[in-house]
Structures are given as C-alpha cells and as structure tokens.
N, C-alpha and C positions, 0 to 999 in steps of 0.2 A: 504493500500500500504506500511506502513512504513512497517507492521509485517513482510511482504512478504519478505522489504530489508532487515529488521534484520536478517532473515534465512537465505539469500543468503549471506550476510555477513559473517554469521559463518562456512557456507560448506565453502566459499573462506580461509578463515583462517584454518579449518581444511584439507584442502588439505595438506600443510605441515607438518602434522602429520606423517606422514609414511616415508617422504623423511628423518626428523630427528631423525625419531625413527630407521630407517637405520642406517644412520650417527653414532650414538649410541652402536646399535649393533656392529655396524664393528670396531668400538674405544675399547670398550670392549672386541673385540673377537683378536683385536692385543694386548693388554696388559695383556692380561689373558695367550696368547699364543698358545690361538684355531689357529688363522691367523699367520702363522711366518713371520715373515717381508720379508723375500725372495721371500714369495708367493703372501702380498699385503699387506702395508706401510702403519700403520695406519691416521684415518685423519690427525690427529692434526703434525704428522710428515709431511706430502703432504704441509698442509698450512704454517708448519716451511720450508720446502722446495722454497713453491712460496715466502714465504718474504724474504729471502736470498736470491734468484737468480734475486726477481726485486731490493733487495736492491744491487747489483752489477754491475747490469745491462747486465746479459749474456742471462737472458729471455727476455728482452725489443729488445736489436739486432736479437737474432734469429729469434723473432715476427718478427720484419723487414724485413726480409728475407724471411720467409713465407707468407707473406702479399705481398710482393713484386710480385712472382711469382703466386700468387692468382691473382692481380692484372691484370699484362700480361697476363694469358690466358685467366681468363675472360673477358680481353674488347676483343681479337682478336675472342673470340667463340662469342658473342654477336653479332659484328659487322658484322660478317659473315653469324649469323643465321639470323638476319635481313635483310641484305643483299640477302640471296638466299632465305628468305620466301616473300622479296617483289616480286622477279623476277619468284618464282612457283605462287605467290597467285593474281597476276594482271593480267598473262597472260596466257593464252591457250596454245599458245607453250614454255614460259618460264614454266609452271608447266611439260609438256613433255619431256622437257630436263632437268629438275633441281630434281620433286620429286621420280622419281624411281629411283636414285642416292643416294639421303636420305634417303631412304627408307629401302635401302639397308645396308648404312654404316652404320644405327643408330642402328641395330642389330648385331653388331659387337661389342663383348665385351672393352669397352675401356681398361682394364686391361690389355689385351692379346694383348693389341701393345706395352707395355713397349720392348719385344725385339728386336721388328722390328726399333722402334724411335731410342732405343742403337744404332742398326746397323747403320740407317740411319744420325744422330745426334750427336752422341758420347754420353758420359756420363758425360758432363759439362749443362748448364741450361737446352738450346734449347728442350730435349727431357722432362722435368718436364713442362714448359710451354706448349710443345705441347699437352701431352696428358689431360691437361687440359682445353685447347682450344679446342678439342675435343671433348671432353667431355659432355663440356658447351654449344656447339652447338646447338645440337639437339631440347633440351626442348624449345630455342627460336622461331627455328625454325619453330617445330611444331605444339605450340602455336600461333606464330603471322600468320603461313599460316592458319589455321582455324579459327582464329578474319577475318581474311581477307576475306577467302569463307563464313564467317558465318553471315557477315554484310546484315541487313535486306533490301531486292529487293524493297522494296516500297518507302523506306528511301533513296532509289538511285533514283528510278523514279520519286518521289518529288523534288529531287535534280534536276535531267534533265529537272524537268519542268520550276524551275529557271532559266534555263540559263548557270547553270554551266557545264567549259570545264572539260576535261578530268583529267586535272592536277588541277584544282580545286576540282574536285570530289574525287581525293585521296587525298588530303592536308585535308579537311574541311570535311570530312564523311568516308572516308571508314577508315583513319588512325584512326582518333578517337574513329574511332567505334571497331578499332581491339586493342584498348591501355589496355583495361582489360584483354586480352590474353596475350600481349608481358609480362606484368608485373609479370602476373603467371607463364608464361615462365622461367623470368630473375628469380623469388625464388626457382626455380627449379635449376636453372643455378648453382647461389649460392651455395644452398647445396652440389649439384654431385661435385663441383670445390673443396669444401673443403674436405668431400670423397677424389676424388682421389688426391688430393693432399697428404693427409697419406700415400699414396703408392707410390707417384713420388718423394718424400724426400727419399726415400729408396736407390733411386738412385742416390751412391756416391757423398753425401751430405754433403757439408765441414761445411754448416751452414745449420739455419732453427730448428724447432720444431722436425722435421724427424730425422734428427743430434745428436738433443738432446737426442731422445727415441734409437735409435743404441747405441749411447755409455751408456746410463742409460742400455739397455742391458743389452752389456758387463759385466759393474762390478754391475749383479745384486740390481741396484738400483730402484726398483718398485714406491717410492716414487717420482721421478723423470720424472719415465714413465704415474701414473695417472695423477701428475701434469700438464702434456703435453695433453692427450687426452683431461683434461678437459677446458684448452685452446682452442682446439682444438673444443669443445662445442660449448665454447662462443665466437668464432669468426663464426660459423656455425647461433647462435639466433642473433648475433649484424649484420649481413648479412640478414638475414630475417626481423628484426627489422626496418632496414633502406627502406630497399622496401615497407613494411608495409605505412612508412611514405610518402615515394614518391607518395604510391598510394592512400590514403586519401588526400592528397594535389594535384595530378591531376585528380582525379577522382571525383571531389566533385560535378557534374551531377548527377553522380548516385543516384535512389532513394534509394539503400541500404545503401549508404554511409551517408544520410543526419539525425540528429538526429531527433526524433520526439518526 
C-alpha cells in the first residue's frame, strides 16, 4: 500500500508540471519579445501589478463591490429557486402552474436580457443584480425539484407507517432527502453568478472588477486585465470550495461521504 501512495504522490506533484512550465514559457516569451506586452503582460508584471493594487487598496474595494452584487443576486436566485422548486416539486398542481414556466425561461439566454433589464432598470445596480438573480435561479431550481421527485417511495411509505403528518414528512424525509440536489444546485449557482457577472460589470460600472478590466482596456493595460480574470478564478474555486464544505459537514449520512 505505501508503494501505491508513493506513486500517487508523485503524479499529484507532477500535475504542476505543465501549469509552471506554462508560466515559464509565457515569462520568456514577454521578455524575449515573442509576447508584446500590449498583447499579454508578462507574469511577473500581473503579480507586480496584484501587489501594488492590494498594497493600495483599489483591488480590495473593487472586490467589494463585486462581491457585493454576487452577493445580492445570489441569495434573491436561490431563494426563489427554492422557493418555486418546493411549490412544483410537492405538489401536482403547484408543478402545473410553476414548471412549464421554468421551463420555458431557463432556455432563455440570460445574456440576451442585458437590454431588456437597461430598459426596464436603468443602468445603475438593479439590472447587474438582476441578471444575476436570474441566472442563478435555475440550476437551484432544477436540482432541488428533482431531489424532490426523486426521493425514494418506500422511504415515504415507511415514513407513513410511523405516523408521520404531512408536514413532518417534508421536514424529516423528503427535505433531507432532496439536500444533495439543492447543494449541487447552489455550485452551479455559484459558478453561472460569477460568469455572468463579467458581463453585468460591463454595464456602466463606476466600480467593481468589471470597472477595472474597461479602463485597463482603454489605456491598453493587459497586465491589469489578467490580473482581474484571475480574480475572477479564484473567487469562482473559493465559491465552490465553500459549498464543498457545507456539504461534507451536512451531509455526513452519506455513505460516500464517510471515510473508510
């Protein structure tokens, strides 16, 4: 067994082979002059960049500000998708009135409302939180109405043979039983929210990440702009990271969850 973990040991460490061997190249290929800095700012410039702008403190507020409105749409899309998957996924005529409606809109490219939100919203927060609320809907949704349907009949019928009422039986078994859906849901959620967020900071954005890549734009600063997507990364893995957690720590029933 140990041999076994030494191997896996050293594929885990040679993973990072190619990512640095990248890194490398690309440092090379801006100081040699293959790469002109107008066209992509080599590393070591990007990292001089990120330590002057947190030693300032004009990355840390913008993050603020991008965070902020990550924030707002994703609890109101959560809340909602929650919301409308309990009301299609408990009841016969709640799923009649609620998922051909979803069904509908979630084929709707969320990008292709940015002009409709302008009209309807203006061009101050209201329409970046929206279509992120939007956005973020669905995959909740979808997820926790199929945990819901897909909760096993026997598991109920046992349950009715207890004694339990109605509203017990979704409290104590069908929620529980749909919580490994809602959660893949919500890393879904996550991601798409930070996606479209790149494109709702577009929209005449005084602050934010988004702010930052328009003006880096402008006066041709690439250094500025990777530095921002790659933010943009790791608040994408620190979003999935923390669900991750959530879901080892309520889900610790599961027999895939438990170590052996």
């Amino acid at each position: 067994m140990r041999f076994f973990r030494d191997i896996a040991g050293k594929l885990g460490r040679s993973r990072w082979l190619s990512p640095v061997l990248l890194l490398l190249l690309w440092e090379l290929g801006a100081r040699t002059g293959i790469i002109p800095e107008h066209i992509l700012a080599a590393p070591s410039a990007v990292g001089g960049t990120l330590l002057g702008m947190l030693a300032s403190g004009e990355l840390v507020s913008n993050l603020l500000v991008s965070f902020g409105r990550v924030l707002a749409g994703l609890v109101i899309g959560v809340v909602t998708g929650c919301a409308l998957a309990l009301v299609a996924g408990l009841s016969r005529p709640g799923e009649v009135a609620v998922d051909p409606l979803m069904q509908i809109n979630r084929t709707i490219p969320t990008l292709a409302l940015t002009p409709l939100f302008i009209v309807w919203f203006g061009i101050g927060e209201t329409p970046k939180i929206a279509l992120i609320a939007f956005a973020s809907t669905f995959p909740v949704y979808l997820n926790l109405y199929s945990g819901i349907r897909g909760v096993d009949l026997r598991l109920l019928e046992a349950s009715r043979s207890f004694g339990l009422n109605r509203a017990e039986l979704i409290w104590h078994v069908i929620l529980p039983g749909a919580l490994p859906s809602l959660l893949v849901g919500l890393r879904y959620s996550l991601s798409i929210s930070i996606l479209v967020l790149v494109v709702a900071e577009q929209i005449n954005a005084s602050a934010g990440l988004g702010y930052l890549i328009n003006n880096a734009r402008d006066f041709m600063r690439t250094d500025i702009i990777v530095m921002c997507l790659i933010v943009y990364a790791i608040l994408g893995l620190g979003a999935d990271w923390l669900v991750r957690i959530v879901e080892n720590r309520a889900l610790v029933w599961r027999p895939s969850l438990v170590e052996q």
